[in-house]
N, CA and C atoms as a LAMMPS dump frame, in Angstrom:
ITEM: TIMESTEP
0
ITEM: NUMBER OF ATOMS
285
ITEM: BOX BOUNDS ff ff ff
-5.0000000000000000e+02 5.0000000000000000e+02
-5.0000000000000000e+02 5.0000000000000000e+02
-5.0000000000000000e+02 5.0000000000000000e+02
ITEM: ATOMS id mol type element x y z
1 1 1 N -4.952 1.705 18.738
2 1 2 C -6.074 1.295 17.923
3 1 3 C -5.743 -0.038 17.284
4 2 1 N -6.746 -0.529 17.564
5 2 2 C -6.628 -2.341 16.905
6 2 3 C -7.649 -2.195 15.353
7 3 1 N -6.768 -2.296 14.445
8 3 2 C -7.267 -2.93 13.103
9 3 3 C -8.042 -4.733 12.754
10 4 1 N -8.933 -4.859 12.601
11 4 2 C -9.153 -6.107 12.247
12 4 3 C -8.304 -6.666 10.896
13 5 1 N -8.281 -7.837 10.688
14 5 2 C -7.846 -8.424 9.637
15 5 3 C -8.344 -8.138 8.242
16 6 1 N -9.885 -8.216 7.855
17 6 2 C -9.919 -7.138 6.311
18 6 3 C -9.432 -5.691 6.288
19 7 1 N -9.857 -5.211 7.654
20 7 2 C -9.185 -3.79 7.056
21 7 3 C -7.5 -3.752 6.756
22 8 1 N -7.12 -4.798 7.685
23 8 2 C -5.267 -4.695 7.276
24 8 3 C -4.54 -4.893 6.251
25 9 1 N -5.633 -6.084 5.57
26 9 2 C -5.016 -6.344 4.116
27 9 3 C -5.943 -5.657 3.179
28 10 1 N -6.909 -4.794 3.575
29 10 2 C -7.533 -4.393 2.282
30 10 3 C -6.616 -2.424 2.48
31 11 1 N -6.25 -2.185 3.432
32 11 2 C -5.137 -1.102 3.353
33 11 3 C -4.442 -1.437 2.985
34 12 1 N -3.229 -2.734 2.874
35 12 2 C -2.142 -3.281 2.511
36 12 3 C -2.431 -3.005 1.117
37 13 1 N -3.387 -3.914 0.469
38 13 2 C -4.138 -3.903 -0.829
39 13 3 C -3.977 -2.967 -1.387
40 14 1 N -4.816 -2.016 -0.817
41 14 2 C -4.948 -0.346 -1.154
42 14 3 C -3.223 0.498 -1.601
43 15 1 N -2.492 0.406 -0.743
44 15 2 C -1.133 1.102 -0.651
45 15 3 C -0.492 0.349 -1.943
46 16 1 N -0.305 -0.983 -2.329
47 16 2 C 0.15 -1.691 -3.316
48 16 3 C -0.243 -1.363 -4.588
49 17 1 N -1.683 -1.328 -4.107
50 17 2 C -2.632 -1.245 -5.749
51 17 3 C -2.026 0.48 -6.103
52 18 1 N -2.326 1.609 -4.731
53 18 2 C -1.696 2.649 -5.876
54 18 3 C -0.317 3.067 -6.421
55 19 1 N 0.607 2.344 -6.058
56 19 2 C 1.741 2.477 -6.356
57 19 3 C 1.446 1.765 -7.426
58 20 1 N 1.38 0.999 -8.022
59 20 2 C 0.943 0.223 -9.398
60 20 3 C 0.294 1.023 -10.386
61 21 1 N -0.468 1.444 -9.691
62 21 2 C -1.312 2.278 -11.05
63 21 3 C -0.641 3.671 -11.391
64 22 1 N -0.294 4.161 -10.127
65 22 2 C 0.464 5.596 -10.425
66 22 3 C 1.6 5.885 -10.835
67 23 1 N 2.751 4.396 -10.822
68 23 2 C 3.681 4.225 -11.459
69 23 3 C 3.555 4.315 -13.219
70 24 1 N 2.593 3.195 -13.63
71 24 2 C 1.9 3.131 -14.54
72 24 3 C 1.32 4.243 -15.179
73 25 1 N 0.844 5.504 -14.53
74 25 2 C 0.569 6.51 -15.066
75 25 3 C 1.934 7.384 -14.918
76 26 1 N 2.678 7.464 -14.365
77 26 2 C 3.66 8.393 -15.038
78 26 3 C 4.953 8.078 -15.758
79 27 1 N 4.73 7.042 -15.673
80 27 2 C 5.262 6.407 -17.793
81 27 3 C 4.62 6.652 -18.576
82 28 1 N 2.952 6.495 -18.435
83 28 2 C 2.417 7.198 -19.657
84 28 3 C 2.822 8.26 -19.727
85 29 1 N 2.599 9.529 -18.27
86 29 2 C 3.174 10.714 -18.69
87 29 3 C 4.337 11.401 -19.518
88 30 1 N 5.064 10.727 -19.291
89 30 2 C 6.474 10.638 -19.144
90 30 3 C 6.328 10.448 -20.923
91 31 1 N 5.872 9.732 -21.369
92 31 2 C 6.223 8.773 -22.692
93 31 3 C 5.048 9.986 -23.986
94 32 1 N 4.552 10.734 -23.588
95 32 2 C 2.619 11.616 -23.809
96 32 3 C 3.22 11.66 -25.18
97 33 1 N 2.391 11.629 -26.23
98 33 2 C 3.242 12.309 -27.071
99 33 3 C 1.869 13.041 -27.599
100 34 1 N 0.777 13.106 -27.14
101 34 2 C -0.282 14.079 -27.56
102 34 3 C -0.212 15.515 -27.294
103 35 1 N 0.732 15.614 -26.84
104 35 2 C 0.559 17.41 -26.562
105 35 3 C 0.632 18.087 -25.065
106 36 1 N -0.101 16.748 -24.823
107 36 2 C -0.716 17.59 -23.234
108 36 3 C 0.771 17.649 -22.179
109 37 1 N 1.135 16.592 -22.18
110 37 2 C 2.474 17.234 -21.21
111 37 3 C 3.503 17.489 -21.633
112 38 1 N 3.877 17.681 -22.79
113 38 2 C 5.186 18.492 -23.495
114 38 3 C 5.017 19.223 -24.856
115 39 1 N 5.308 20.651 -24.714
116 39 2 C 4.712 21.28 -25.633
117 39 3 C 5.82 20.94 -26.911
118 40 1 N 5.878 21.866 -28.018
119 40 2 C 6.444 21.654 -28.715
120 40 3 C 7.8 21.428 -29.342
121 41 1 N 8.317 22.346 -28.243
122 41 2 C 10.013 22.376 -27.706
123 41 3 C 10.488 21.081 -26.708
124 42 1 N 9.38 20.575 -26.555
125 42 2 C 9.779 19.261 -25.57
126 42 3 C 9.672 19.681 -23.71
127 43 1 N 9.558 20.738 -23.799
128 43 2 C 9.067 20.839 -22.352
129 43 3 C 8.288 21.199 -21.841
130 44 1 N 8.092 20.17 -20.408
131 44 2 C 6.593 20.211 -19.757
132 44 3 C 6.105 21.43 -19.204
133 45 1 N 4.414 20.812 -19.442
134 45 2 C 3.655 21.766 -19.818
135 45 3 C 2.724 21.896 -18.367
136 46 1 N 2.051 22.585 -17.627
137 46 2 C 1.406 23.152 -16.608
138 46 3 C 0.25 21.803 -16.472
139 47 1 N 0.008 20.756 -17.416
140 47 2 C -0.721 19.669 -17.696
141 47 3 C 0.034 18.514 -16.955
142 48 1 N 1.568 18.59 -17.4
143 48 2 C 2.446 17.738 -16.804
144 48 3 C 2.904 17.676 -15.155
145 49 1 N 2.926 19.042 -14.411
146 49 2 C 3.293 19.345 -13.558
147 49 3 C 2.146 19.083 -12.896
148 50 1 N 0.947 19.533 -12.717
149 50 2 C -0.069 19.507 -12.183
150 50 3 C -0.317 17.826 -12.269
151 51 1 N -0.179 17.231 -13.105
152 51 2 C -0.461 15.607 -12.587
153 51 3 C 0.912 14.626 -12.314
154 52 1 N 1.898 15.291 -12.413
155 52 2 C 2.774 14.626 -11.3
156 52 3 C 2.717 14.925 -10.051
157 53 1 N 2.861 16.044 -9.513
158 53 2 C 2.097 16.895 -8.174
159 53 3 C 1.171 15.455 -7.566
160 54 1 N 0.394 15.84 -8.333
161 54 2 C -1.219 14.449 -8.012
162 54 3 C -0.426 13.348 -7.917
163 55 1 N 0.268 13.155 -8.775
164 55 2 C 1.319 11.29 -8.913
165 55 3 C 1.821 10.977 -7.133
166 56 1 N 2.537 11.612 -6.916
167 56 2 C 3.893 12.092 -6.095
168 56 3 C 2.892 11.908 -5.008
169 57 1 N 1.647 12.827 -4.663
170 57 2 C 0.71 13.363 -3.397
171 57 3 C 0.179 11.719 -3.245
172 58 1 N -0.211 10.973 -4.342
173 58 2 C -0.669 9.832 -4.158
174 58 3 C 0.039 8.617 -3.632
175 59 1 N 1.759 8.989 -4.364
176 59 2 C 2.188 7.941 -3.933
177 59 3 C 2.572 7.654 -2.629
178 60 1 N 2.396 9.438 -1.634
179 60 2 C 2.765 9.048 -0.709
180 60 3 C 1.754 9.134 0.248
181 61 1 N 0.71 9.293 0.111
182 61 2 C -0.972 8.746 0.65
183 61 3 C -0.718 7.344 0.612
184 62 1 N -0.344 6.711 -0.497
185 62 2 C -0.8 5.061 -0.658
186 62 3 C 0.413 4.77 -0.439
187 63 1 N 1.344 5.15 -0.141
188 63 2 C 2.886 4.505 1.263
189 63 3 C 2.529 4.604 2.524
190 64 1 N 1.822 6.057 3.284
191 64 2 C 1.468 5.946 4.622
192 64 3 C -0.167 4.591 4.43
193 65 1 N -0.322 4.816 3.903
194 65 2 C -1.963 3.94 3.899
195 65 3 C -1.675 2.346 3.719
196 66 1 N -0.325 2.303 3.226
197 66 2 C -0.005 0.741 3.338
198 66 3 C 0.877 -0.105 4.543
199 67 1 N 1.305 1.025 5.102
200 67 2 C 2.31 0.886 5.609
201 67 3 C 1.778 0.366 6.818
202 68 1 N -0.062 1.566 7.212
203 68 2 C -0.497 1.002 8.063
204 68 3 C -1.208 -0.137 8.143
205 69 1 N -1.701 -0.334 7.156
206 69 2 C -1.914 -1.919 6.576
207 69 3 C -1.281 -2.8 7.241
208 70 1 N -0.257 -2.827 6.641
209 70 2 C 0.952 -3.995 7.159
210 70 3 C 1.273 -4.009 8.086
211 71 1 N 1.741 -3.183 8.819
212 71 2 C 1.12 -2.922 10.572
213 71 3 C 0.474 -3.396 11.227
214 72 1 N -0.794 -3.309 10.874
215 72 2 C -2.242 -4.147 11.119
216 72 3 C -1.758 -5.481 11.071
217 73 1 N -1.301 -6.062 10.026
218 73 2 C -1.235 -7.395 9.703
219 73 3 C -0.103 -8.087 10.604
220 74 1 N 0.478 -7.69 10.708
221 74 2 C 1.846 -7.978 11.23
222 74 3 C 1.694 -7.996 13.096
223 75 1 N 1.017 -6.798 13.536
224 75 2 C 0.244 -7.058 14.514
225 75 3 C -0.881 -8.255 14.939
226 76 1 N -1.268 -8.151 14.02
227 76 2 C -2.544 -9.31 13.956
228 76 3 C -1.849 -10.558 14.032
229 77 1 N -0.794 -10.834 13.253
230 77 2 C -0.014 -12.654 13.249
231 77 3 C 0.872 -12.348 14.155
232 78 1 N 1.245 -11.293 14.98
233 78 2 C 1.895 -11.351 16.052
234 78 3 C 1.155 -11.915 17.369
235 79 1 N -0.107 -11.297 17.028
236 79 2 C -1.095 -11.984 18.485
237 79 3 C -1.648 -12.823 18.002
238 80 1 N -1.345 -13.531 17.097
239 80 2 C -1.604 -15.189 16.685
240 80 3 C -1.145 -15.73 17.026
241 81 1 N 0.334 -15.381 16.847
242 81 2 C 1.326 -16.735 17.56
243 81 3 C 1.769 -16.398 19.037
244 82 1 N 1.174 -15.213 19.649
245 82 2 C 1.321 -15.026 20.723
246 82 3 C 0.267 -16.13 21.826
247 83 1 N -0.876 -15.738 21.166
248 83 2 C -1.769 -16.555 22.068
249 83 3 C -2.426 -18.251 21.15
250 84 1 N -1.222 -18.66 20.687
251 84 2 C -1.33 -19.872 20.275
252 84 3 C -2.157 -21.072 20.977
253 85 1 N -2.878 -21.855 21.544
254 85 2 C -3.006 -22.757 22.265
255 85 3 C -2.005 -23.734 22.498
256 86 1 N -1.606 -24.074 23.861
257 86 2 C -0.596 -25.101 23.598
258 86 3 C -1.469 -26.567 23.658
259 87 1 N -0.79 -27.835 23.387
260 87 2 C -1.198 -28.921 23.322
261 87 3 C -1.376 -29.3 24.585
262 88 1 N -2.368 -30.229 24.824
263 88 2 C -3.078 -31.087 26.377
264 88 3 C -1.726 -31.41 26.813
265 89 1 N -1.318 -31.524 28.083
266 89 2 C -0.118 -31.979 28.435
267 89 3 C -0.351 -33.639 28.359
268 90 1 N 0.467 -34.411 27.96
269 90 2 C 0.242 -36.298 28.32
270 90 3 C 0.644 -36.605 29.309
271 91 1 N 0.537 -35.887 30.555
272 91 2 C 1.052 -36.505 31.69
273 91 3 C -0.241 -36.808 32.399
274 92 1 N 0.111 -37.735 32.641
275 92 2 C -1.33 -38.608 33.75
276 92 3 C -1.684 -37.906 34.725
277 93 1 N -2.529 -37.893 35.577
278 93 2 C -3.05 -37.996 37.178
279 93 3 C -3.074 -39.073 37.454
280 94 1 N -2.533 -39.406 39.296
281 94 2 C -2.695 -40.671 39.671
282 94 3 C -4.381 -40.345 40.446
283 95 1 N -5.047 -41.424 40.739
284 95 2 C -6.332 -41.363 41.46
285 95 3 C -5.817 -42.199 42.696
């Protein structure tokens, strides 16, 4: 299967962007101090587990989903410079 060029970098995109955000959310988790993921004794709570689960499931959705991205892309500038044009040759014809 041949990927075009937006879909390669907007999967690339995609796989990057959720590792960013889901990193980002489990420092918040990690850091909660409202209640919801560590109860009062300091350990996590069925709130915590259940959205790292989700963290973890995502991060590795948006690793296979980037990966094929970059794939795409990498494919794509491979048959760029594969079928490059070469330059007019400067060698004459005699008539």
């Amino acid at each position: 299967m041949k990927l075009s060029r937006p879909v390669s970098w907007f999967l690339l995109a995609f796989g990057v962007w959720s590792w960013f955000i889901w990193i980002t959310f489990v420092k918040n988790l990690w850091q909660d101090g409202s209640g919801l993921a560590f109860d009062d004794a300091g350990d996590p709570t069925a709130y915590f587990w259940v959205h790292l689960l989700l963290a973890v499931a995502s991060f590795l959705l948006g690793t296979a989903i980037g990966v094929i991205g970059f794939r795409g892309v990498r494919a794509l500038r491979r048959e760029a410079a594969h079928h490059t044009p070469e330059p007019p040759s400067s060698s004459s014809s005699a008539s």
